[in-house]
One Martini backbone bead per residue (centre of mass of N, CA, C, O) as a GRO file, in nm:
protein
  130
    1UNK     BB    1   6.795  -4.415  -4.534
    2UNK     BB    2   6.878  -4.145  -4.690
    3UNK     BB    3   7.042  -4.316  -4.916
    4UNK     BB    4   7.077  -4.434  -5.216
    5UNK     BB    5   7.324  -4.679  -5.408
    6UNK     BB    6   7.367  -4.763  -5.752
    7UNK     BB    7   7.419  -4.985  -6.046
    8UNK     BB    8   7.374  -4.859  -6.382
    9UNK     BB    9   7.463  -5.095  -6.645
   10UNK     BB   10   7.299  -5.006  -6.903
   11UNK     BB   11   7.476  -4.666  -6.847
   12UNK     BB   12   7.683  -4.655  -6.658
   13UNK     BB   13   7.640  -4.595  -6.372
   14UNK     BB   14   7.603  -4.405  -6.051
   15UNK     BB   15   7.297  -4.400  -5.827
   16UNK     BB   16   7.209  -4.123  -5.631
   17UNK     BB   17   6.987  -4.083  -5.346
   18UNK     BB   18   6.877  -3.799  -5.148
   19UNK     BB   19   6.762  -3.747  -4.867
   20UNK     BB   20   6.686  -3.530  -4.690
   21UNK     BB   21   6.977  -3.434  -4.509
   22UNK     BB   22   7.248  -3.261  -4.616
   23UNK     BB   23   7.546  -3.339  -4.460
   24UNK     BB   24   7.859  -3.412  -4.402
   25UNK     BB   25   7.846  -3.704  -4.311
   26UNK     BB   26   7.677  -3.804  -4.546
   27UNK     BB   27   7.905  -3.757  -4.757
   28UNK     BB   28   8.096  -3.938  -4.625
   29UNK     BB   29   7.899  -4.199  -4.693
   30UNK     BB   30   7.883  -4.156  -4.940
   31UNK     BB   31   8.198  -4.156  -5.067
   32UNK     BB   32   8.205  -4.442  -4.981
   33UNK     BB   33   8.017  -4.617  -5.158
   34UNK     BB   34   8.104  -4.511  -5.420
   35UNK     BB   35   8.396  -4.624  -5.431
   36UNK     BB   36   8.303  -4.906  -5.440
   37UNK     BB   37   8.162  -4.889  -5.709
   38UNK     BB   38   8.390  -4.757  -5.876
   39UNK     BB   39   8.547  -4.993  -5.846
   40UNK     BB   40   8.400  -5.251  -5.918
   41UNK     BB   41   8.265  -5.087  -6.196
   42UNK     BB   42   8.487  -4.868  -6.319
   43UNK     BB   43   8.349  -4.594  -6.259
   44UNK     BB   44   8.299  -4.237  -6.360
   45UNK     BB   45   7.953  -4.201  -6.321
   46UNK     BB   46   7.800  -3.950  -6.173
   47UNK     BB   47   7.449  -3.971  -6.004
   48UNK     BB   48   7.285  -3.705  -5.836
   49UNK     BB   49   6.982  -3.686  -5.624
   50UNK     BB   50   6.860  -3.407  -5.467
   51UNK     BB   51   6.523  -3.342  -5.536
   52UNK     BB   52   6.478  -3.426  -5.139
   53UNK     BB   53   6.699  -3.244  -5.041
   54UNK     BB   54   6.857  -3.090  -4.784
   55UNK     BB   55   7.099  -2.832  -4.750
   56UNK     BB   56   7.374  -2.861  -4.461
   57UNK     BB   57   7.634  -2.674  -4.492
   58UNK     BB   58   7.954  -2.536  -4.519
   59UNK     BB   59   8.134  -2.360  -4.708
   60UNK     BB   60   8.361  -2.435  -4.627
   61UNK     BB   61   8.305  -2.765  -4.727
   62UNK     BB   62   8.267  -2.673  -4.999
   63UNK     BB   63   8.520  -2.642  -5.062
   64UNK     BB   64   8.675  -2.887  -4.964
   65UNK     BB   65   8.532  -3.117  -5.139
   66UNK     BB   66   8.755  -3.137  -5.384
   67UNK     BB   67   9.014  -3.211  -5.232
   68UNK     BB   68   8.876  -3.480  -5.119
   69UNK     BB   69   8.828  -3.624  -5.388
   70UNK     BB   70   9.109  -3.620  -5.525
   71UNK     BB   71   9.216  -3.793  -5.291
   72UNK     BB   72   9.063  -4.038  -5.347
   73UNK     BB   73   9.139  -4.048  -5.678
   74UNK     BB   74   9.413  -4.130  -5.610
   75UNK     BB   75   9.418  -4.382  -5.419
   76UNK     BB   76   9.239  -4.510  -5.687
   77UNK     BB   77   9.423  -4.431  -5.948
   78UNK     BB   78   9.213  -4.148  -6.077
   79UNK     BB   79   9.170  -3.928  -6.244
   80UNK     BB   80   8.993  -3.705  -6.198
   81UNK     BB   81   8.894  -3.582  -6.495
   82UNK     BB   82   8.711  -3.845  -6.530
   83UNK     BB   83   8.510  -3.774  -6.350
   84UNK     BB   84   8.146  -3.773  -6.309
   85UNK     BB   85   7.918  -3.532  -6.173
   86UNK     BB   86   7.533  -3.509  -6.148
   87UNK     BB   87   7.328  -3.283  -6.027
   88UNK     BB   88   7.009  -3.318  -5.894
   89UNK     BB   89   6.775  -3.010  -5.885
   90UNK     BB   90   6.518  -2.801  -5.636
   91UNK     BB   91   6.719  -2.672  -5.474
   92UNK     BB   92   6.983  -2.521  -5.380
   93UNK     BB   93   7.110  -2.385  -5.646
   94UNK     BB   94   7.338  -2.194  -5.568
   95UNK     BB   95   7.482  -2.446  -5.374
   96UNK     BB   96   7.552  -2.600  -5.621
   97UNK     BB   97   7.674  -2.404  -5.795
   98UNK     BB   98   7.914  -2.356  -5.641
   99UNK     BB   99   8.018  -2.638  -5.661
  100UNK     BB  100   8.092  -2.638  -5.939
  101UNK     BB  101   8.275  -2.389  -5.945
  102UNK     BB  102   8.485  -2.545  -5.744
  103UNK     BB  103   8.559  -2.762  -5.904
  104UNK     BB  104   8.614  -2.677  -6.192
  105UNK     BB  105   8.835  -2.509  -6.080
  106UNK     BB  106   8.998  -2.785  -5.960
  107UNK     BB  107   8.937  -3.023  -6.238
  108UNK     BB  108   8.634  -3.085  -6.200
  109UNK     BB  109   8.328  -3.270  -6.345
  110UNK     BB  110   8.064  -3.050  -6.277
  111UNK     BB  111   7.720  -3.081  -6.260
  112UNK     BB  112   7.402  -2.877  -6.300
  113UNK     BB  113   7.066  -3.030  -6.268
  114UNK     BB  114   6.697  -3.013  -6.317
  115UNK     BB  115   6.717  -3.255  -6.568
  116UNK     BB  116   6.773  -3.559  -6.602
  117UNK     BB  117   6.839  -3.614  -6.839
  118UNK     BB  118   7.050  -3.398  -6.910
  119UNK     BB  119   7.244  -3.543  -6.713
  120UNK     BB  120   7.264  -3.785  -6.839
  121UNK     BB  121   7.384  -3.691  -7.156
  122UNK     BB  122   7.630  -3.563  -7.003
  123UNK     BB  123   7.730  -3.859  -6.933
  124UNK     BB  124   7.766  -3.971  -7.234
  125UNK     BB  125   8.002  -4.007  -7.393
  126UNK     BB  126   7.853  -4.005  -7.686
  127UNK     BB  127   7.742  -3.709  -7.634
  128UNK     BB  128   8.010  -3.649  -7.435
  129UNK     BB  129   8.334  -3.533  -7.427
  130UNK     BB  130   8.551  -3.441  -7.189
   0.00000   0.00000   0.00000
């Protein structure tokens, strides 16, 4: 399987791991799995660690995945603005800064990391209040 997904309790984190080619059908099944995790764990705090991971997807789908991720946290009732997702990566710096700064311009929490410590630091509340 290209990604793993697990609920790490400790941290309250949902942590996500993308290997090979990241392209939309797979982001379709990573925000699928995530979801289940979200609901089961009350979880708002996702790390996706695509430092292994080729991003393949076109601008359109760029843009548009803020406003399918937003209409996914209405659906479970979960205000987008609550939600915090940082991806740590070592390559496609450019297209991952794209992705945070339309989210961002869009009302949602996105940070893109190089360094997974700083990634987490950023999700924890306690370090860091949205």
């Amino acid at each position: 399987m290209p990604f793993s997904i697990n609920y790490n309790a400790d941290l309250a984190i949902c942590e996500i791991v993308v290997t090979g080619v990241y392209n939309d059908p797979l982001a379709e099944q990573i925000r699928s799995a995530a979801q289940e995790i979200i609901l089961k764990h009350n979880c708002i705090r996702l790390i996706i660690d695509c430092r292994a991971a080729q991003l393949q997807t076109s601008t359109l789908s760029l843009l548009a995945s803020p406003d399918e991720i937003k209409e996914i946290l209405s659906a479970m009732e979960i205000p987008s603005f609550r939600l915090k997702r940082a991806f740590v990566v070592s390559r496609d710096i450019d297209d991952y800064s794209f992705i945070e700064t339309v989210s961002v311009n869009r009302g949602l929490q996105v940070r893109v990391f190089q360094d997974m410590k700083e990634a987490v630091s950023w999700l924890d509340p306690e370090e860091n209040n949205p």
